[in-house]
C-alpha positions in Angstrom: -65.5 68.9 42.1 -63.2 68.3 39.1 -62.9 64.3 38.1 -60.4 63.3 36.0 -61.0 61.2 32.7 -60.7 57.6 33.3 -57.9 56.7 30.2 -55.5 54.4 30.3 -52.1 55.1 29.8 -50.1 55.2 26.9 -46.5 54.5 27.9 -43.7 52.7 27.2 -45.3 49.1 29.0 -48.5 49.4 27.1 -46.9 49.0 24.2 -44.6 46.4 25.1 -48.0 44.9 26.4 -49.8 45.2 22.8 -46.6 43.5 20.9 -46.6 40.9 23.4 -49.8 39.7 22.2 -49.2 40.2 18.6 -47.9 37.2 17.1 -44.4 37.7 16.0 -43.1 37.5 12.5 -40.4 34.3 13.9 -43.4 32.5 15.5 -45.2 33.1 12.6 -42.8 31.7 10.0 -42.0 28.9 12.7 -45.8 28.2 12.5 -45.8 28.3 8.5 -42.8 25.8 8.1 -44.4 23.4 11.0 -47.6 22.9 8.4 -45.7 22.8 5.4 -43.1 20.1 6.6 -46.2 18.1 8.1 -48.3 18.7 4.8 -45.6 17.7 2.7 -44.0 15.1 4.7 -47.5 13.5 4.4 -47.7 13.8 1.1 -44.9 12.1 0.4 -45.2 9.3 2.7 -49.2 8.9 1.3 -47.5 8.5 -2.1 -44.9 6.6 -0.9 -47.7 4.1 0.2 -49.9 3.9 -2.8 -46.8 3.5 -4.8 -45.8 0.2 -3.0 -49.3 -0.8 -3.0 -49.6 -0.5 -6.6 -46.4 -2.1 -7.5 -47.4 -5.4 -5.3 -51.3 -4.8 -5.9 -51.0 -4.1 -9.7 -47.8 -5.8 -10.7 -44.7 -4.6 -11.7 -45.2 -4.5 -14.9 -48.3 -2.8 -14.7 -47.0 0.2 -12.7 -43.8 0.7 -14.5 -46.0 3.1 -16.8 -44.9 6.7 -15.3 -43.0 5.2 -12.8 -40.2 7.5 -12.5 -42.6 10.7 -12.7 -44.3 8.9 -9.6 -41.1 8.2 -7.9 -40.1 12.0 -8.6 -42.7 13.8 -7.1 -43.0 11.4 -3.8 -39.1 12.3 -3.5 -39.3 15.7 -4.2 -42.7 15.6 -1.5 -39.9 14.4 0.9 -37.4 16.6 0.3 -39.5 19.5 0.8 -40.5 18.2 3.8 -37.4 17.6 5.0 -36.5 20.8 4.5 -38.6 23.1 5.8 -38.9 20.7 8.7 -34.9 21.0 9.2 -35.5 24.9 8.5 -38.6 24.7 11.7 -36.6 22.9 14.3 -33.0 24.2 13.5 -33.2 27.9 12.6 -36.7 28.7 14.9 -36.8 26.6 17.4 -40.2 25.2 16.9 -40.8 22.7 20.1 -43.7 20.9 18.6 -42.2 19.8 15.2 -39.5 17.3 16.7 -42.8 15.3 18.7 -44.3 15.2 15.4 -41.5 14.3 13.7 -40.9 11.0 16.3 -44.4 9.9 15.5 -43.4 10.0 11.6 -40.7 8.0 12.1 -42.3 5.5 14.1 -44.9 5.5 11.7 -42.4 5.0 8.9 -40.5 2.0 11.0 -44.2 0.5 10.8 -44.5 0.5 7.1 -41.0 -0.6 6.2 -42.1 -3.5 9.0 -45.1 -4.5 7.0 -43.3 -3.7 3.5 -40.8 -6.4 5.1 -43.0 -9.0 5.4 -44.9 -9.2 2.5 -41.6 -9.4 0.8 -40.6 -12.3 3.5 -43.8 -13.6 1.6 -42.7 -13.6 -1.9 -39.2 -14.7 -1.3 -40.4 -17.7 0.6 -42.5 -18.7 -2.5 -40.1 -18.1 -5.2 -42.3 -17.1 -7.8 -40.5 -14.2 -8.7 -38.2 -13.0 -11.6 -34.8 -10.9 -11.3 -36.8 -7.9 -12.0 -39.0 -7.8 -9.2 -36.4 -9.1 -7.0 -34.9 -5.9 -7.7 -37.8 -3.7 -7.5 -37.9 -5.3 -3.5 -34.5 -4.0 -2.8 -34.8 -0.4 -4.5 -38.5 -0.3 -2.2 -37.0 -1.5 0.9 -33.6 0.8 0.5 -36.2 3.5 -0.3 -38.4 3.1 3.0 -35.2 2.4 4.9 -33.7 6.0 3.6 -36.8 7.6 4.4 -36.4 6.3 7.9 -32.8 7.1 8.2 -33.5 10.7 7.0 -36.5 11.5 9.5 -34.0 10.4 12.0 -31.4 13.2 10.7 -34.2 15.8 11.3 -33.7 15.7 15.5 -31.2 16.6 17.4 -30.2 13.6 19.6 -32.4 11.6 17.9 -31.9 7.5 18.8 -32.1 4.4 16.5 -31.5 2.0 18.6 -34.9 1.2 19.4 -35.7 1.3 16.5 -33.7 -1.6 15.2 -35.4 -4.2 17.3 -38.3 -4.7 15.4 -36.2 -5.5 12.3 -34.0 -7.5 13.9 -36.9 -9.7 15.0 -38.2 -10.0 11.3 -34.6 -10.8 10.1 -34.6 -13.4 12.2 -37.8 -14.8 11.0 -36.3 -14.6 7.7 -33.3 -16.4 8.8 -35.7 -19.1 10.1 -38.0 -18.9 7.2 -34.7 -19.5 4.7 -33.3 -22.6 7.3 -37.2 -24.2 6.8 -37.5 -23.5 3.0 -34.4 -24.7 2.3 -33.7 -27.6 4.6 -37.4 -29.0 5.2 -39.1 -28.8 2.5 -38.8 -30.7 -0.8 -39.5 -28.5 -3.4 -37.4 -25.2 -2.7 -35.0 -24.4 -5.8 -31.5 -23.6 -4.7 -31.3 -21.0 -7.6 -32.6 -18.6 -5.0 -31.3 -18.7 -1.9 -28.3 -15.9 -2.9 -31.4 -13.5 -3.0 -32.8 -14.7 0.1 -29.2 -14.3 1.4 -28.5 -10.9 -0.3 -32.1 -9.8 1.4 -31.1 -11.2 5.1 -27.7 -9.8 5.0 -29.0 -6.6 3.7 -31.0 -5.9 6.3 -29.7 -7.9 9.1 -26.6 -5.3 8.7 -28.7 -2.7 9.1 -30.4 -3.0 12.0 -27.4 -4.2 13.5 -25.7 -0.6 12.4 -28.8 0.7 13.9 -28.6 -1.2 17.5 -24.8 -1.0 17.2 -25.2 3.1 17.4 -21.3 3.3 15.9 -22.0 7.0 15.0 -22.0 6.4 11.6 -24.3 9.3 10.4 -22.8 11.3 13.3 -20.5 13.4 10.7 -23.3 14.1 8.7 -25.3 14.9 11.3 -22.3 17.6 12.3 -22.0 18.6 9.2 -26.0 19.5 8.8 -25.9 21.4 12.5 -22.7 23.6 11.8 -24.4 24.6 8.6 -27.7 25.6 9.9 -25.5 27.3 12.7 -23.9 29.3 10.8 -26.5 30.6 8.4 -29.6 30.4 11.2 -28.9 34.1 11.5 -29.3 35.0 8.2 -32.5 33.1 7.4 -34.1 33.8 10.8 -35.9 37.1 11.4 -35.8 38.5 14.9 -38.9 40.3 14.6 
């Protein structure tokens, strides 16, 4: 009685079955840019944080010592981020990256919120100087453009409600500047084109936001039609 060897075969669909379960070299690099935009995105967003918290913990004057080498390393943080996180979603598809992306953002809406009001804070006391009045605006247009370019990293992406909750704090503001100014006795007039310059400041913005004109909707082109036409050139196949 011959019996025949039991071997499996080695044909064409068993190896189509073996690369199938090897990860591929574009899942892999998707995988790779997906940490390092998350990684670095944190990074910057951690230093971001202490920054601020410095600046109002410390003083201003106390954190101005290596202030711009701060500053440069949190941006350049960010723009890595940004990158590779544009490079993830736009040139291989990762599905995960724009979820965790959203939560970043919303996270980021939640810090400007709070950076907001402690500045609501120190306007409505008036016990500040033209420098750190300044310092609030370049912070606040800082977290605002952090927000803005999150927002640029997916497709489709809505600010609209995200605008809400600073529309409701620039309307505390505007209620906070009608009670400083009007019922109470010892406001100084000196400084209400600040706390005007602030509420107008970002009372356009969120309106721009809500609004959804399109504003950022040629730069938004302009970013897709680039990655489209060098996605083949970065991407591997493989």
């Amino acid at each position: 009685m011959n019996s025949s060897p039991n071997t499996t075969p080695r044909g064409p669909s068993s190896t189509l079955s073996r690369n199938r379960n090897r990860l591929s070299q574009r899942g892999m690099f998707s995988i790779l840019m997906l940490l390092a935009s998350m990684i670095a995105l944190g990074f910057a967003l951690l230093g971001g944080a202490k920054l601020i918290f410095d600046i109002f913990g410390a003083g201003l004057l106390n954190s101005l010592h290596g202030l711009g080498t701060k500053a440069l390393v949190v941006g350049l943080a960010y723009l890595v981020g940004w990158l590779t996180a544009m490079i993830a979603i736009r040139v291989y598809g990762n599905l995960v990256l724009p979820f965790a992306i959203n939560f970043l953002t919303w996270g980021c809406l939640i810090g400007v919120c709070v950076l907001y009001l402690l500045i609501l804070q120190r306007l409505y006391d008036q016990a500040y100087d033209l420098p750190h009045y300044a310092a609030y605006l370049i912070i606040m247009a800082a977290g605002l453009a952090a927000l803005v370019g999150l927002h640029l990293i997916i497709e489709d992406h809505d600010l609209r409600p995200f605008s809400i909750p600073l529309l409701v704090i620039a309307m505390i503001q505007l209620g906070l500047i009608v009670f400083r100014y009007v019922f109470t006795e010892t406001a100084n007039s000196s400084y209400l084109w600040k706390d005007l310059l602030f509420f107008f400041m970002m009372g356009l913005f969120a309106f721009l936001m809500l609004a959804h004109l399109g504003l950022l909707k040629p730069l938004r082109a302009e970013l897709t039609n680039y990655f489209d036409r060098n996605s083949k050139v970065i991407r591997t196949d493989k």
